[in-house]
C-alpha positions as CSV (number, residue, x, y, z in Angstrom):
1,X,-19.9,-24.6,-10.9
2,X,-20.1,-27.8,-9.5
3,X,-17.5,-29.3,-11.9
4,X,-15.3,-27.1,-11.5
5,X,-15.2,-27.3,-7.9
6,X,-15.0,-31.4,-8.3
7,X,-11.8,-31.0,-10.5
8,X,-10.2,-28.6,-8.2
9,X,-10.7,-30.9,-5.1
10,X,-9.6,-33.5,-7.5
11,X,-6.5,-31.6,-8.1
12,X,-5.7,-30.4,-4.5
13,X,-6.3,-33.9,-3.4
14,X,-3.7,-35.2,-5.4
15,X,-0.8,-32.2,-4.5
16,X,-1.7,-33.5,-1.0
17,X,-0.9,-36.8,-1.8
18,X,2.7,-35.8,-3.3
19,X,3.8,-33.5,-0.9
20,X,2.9,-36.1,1.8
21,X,4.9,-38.9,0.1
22,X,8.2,-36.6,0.2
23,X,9.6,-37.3,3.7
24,X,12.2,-34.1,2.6
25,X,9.8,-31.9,1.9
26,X,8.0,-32.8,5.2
27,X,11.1,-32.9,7.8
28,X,12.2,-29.4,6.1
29,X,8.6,-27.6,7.0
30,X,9.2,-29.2,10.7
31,X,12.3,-27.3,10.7
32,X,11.1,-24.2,9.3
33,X,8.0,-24.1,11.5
34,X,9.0,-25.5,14.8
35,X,8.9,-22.8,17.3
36,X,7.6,-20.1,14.7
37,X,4.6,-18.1,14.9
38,X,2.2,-18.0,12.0
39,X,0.1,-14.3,11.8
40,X,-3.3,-14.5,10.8
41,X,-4.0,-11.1,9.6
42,X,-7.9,-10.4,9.6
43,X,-8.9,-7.3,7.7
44,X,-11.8,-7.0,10.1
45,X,-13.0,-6.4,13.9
46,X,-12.9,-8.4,16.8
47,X,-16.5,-10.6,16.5
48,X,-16.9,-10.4,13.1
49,X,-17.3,-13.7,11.0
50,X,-14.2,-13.3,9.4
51,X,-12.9,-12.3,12.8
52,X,-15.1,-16.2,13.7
53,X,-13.1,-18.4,11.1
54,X,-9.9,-17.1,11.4
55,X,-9.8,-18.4,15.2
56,X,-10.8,-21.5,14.7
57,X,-7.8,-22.7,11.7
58,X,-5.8,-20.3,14.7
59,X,-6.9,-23.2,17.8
60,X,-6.5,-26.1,15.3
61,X,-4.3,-25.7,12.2
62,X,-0.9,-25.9,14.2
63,X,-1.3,-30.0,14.7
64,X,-1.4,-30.1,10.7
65,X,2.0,-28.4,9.5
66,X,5.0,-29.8,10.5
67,X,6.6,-28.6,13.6
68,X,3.5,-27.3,15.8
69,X,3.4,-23.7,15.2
70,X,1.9,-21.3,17.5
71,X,-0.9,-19.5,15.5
72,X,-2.6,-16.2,16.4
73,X,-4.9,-13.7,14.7
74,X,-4.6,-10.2,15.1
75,X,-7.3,-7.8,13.7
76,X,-6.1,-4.7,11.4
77,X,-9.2,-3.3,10.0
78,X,-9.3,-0.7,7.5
79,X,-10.1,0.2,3.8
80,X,-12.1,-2.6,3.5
81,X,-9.1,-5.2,4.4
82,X,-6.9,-3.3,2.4
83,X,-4.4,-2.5,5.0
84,X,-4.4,-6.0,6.1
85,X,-3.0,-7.4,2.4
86,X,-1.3,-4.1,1.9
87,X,1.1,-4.2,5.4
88,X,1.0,-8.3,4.3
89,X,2.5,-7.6,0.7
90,X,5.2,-5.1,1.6
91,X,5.6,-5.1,5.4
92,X,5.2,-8.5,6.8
93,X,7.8,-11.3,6.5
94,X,7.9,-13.4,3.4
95,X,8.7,-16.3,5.0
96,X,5.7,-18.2,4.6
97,X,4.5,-16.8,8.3
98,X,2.0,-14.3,7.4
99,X,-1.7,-15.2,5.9
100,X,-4.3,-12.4,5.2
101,X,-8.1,-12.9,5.6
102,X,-9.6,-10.3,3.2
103,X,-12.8,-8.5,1.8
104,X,-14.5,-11.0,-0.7
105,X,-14.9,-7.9,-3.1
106,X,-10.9,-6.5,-2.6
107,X,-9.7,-8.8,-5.3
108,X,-11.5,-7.2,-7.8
109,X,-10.8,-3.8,-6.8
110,X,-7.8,-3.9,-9.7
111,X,-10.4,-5.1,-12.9
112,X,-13.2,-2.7,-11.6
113,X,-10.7,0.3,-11.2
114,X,-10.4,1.1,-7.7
115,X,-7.5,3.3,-7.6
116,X,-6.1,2.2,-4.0
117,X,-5.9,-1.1,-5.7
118,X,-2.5,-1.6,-6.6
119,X,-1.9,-5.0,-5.8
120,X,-2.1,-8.1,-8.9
121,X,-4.7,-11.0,-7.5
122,X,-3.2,-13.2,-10.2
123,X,0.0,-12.8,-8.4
124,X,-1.4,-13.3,-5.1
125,X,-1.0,-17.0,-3.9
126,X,-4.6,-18.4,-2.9
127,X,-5.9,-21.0,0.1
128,X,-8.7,-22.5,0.9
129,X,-12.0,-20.5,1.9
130,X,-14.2,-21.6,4.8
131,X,-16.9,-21.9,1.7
132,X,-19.0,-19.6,-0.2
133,X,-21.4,-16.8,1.3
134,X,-25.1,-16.6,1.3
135,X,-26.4,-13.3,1.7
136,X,-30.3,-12.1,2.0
137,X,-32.1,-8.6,1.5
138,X,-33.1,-8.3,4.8
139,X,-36.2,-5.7,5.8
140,X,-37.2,-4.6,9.1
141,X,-40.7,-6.3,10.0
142,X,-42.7,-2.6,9.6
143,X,-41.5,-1.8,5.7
144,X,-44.3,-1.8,3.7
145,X,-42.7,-4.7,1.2
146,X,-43.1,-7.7,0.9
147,X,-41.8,-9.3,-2.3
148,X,-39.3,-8.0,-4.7
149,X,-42.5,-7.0,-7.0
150,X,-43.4,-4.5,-4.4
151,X,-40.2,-3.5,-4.3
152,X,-39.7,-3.3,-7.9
153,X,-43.0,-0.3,-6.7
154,X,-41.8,1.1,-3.9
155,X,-38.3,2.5,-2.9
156,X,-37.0,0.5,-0.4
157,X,-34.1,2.3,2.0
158,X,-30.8,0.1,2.8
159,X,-28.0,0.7,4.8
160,X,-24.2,0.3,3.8
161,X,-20.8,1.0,4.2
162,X,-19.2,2.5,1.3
163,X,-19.7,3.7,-2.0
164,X,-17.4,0.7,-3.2
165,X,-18.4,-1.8,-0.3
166,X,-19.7,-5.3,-1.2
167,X,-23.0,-4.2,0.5
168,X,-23.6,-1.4,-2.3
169,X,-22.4,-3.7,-5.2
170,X,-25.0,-6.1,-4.2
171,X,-27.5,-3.3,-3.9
172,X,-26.9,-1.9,-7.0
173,X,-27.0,-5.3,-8.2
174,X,-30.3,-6.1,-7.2
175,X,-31.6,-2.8,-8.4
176,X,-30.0,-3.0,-11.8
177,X,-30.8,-7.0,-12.8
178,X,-34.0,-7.6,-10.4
179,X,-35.5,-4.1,-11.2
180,X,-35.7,-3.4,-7.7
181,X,-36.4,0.1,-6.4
182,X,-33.0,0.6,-3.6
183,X,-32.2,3.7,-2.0
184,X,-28.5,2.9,-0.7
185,X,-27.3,5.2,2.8
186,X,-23.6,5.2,3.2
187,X,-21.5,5.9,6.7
188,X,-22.3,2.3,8.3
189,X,-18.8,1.4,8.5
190,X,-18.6,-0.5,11.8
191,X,-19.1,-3.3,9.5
192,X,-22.7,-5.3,9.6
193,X,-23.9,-4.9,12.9
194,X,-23.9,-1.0,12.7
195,X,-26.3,-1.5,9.5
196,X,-28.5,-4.1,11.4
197,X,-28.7,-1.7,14.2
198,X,-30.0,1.6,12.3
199,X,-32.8,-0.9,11.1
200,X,-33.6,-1.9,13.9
201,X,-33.8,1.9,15.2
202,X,-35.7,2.9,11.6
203,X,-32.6,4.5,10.4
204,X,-33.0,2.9,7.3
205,X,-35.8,-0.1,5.7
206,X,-32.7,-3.0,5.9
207,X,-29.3,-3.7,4.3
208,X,-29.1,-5.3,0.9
209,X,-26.5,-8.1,2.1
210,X,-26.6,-9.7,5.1
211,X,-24.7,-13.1,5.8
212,X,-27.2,-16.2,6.1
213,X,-24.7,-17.0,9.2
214,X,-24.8,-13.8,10.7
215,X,-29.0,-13.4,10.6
216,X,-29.1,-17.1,12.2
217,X,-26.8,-15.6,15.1
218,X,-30.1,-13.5,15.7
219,X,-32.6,-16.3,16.5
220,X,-35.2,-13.7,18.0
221,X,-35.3,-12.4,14.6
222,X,-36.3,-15.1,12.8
223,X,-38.2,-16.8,16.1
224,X,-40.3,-13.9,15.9
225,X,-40.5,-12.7,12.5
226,X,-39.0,-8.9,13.2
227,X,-36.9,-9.1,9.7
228,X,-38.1,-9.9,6.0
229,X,-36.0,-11.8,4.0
230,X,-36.4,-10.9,0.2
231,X,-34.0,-12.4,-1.3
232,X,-31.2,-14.5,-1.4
233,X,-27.9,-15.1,-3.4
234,X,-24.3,-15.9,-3.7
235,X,-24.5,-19.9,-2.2
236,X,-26.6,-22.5,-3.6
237,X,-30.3,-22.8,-3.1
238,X,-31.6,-23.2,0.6
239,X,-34.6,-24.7,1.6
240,X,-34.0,-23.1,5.1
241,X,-33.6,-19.6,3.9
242,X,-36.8,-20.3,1.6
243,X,-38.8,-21.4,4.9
244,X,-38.7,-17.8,5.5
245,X,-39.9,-16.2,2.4
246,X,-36.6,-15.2,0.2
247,X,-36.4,-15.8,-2.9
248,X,-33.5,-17.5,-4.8
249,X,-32.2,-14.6,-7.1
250,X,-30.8,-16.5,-9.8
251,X,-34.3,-18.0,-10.1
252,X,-35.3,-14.5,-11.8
253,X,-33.1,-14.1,-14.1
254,X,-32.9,-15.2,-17.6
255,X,-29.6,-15.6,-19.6
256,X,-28.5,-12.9,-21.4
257,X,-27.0,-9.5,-20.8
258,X,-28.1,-9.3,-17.2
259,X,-27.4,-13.3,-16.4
260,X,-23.4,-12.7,-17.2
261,X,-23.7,-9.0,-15.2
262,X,-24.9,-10.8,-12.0
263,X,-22.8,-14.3,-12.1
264,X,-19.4,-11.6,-12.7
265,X,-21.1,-9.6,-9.7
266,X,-22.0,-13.0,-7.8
267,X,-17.6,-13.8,-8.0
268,X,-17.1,-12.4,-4.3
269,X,-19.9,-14.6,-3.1
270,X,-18.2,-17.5,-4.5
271,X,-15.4,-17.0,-2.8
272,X,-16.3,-15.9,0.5
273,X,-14.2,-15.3,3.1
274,X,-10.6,-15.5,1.0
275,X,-7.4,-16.2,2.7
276,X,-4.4,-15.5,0.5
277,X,-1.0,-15.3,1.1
278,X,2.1,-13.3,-0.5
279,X,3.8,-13.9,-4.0
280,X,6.8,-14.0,-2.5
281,X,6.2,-16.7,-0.2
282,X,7.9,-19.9,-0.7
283,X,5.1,-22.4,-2.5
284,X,6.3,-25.3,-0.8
285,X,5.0,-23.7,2.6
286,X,1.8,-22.2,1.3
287,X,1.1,-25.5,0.2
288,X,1.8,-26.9,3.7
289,X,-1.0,-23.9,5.3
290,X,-3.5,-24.5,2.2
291,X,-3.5,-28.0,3.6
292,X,-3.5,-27.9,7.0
293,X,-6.8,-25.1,6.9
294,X,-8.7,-27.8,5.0
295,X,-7.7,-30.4,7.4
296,X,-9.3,-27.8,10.0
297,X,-12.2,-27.6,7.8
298,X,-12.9,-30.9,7.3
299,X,-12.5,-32.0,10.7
300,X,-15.0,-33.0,13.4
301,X,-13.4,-30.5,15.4
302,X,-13.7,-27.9,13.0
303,X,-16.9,-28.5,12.2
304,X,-18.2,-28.3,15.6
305,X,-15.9,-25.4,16.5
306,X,-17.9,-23.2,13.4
307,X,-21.4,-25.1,14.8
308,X,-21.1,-23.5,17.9
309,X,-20.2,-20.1,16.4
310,X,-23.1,-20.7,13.6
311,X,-21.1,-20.4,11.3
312,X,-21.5,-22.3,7.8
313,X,-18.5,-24.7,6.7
314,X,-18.5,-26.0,3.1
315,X,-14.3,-25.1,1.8
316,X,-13.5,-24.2,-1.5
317,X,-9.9,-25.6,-2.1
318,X,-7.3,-23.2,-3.1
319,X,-7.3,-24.1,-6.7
320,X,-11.4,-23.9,-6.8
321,X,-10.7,-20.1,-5.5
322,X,-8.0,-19.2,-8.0
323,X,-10.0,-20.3,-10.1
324,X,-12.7,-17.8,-9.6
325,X,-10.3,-15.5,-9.9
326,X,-8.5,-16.4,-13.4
327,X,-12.6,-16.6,-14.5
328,X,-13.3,-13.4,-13.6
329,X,-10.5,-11.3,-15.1
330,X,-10.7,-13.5,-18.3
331,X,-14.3,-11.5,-18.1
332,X,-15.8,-9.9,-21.6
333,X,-14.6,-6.4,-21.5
334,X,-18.1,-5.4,-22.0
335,X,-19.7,-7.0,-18.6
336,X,-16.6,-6.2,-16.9
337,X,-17.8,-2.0,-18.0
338,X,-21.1,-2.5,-16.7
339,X,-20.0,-3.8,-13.4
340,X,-17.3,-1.3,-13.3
341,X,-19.9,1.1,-14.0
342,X,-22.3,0.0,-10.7
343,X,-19.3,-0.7,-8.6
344,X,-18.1,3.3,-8.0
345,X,-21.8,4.3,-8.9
346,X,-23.4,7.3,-6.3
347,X,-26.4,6.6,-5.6
């Protein structure tokens, strides 16, 4: 994974470095963009990480493109970020003046046969990601388990959104590849924070997927031990998140059958929190946002801006997450059947 992320950079690094050299190319984005308005459409709520990110490249990515556009987010929730790329794909303006932050899981909706998926992700033109997404199994401090062998003994209840959320794909996940015993409850659909507060009520034992940034926002929590954290997946190994007794996931399981199930189920991780923008747009300009988003990224001021929010900043450049994307659907028809299979699964 590493390499491929190296070449990618690599790659990206060096489109920067021709696009910058063409004194055309650049005085034609200043006239496109000054005095426009770029739309950030998040496919989330107000406060939510996504929500997080997609403010800061708003307060910071208009010095980096040509012409000083104003930038603003505006939050259009629903069917898991589906409305957001939907009203982005045939609604919004082509024009290169409309970016969509979207669910990491809605671009495989198509290979896994979601029917409301009618969209290509091949087609779809891809920018950087504020970085890939470490989740943990998170318990409330009174269940009964204590390691993924006792829950491989006792049935643990989680909390999620949807049948075909990202929370019950990496339940079902960890139940089918770590033999895990998980009871998934459906209905929390005020994203996260509904789940974490039926836990904390004893609604439900915990929620199978919980962002590493989001359980650091609750320092009381850790400070005071009132959640377990099982395990842990998507990002590379933490020594942080170890501290507090999760395991690493990929640690316990072997290659094989189960190894290829969980790094095509892992994909969403990878990615993150994807930005994309439409096929139709013109290249030239989605070339200008990729870069001017990991100027943000890579910037002190960025940095700091995601510090304060606690949120985690290592990009994935837009090739790295196309990438991801081009892997997965080149998938063996075979995994791609099991997943499908675990994705839509009522449990």
């Amino acid at each position: 994974m590493r390499e491929w992320r190296r070449k990618a950079c690599c790659l990206t690094i060096s489109m920067i470095a021709l696009t910058l050299h063409s004194p055309s190319a650049k005085s034609q984005e200043q006239a496109f963009y000054a005095g426009k308005t770029i739309r950030i459409l998040v496919g989330y709520g107000a406060g939510s990480s996504y929500d997080g990110y997609a403010r800061i490249i708003s307060r910071l990515a208009g010095q980096h493109i040509p012409g000083n556009p104003h930038i603003v987010v505006e939050n259009m929730p629903g069917a898991g970020s589906l409305t957001a790329l939907n009203y982005m794909i045939t609604v919004a303006p082509q024009d290169g003046t409309v970016i969509a932050a979207i669910g990491a899981t809605l671009p495989f909706g198509p290979l896994l046969g979601e029917p409301a998926a009618k969209f290509d992700p091949l087609k779809l033109q891809w920018l950087p990601t504020p970085g890939s997404d470490t989740s943990c199994l998170t318990l409330w401090h009174t269940t009964p388990v204590n390691t993924v062998e006792d829950a491989r003994r006792t049935e643990i209840i989680l909390a999620s959104n949807a049948i075909t959320g990202s929370s019950s794909l990496y339940g079902r996940l960890q139940s089918e590849v770590l033999g895990m015993k998980i009871r998934l409850v459906y209905g929390y659909t005020g994203g996260v924070g509904d789940a974490l507060l039926a836990t904390e009520r004893g609604e439900v034992n915990g929620h199978p997927s919980v962002s590493w940034s989001v359980i650091k926002r609750h320092t009381d929590w850790l400070r005071d031990r009132k959640v377990k954290l099982l395990t842990y997946f998507g990002g590379p190994r933490n020594p942080e998140i170890e501290a507090y007794g999760a395991v690493y996931a990929d640690d316990l399981i072997a290659d094989g059958p189960d190894r290829q199930l969980w790094d095509l189920g892992m994909a969403p991780s990878t990615l993150g929190r994807p930005y994309v923008m439409s096929q139709q747009a013109p290249p030239e300009r989605v070339e200008t946002i990729a870069r001017a988003m990991m100027a943000v990224f890579d910037s002190p001021e960025g940095r700091a801006a995601a510090a304060e929010q606690q949120l985690d900043l290592e990009p994935l450049p837009r090739e790295a997450a196309r990438q991801v994307i081009e892997k997965t659907y080149a998938s063996p028809p075979a995994v791609v059947q099991r997943l499908k299979n675990l994705f839509g699964e009522r449990r």
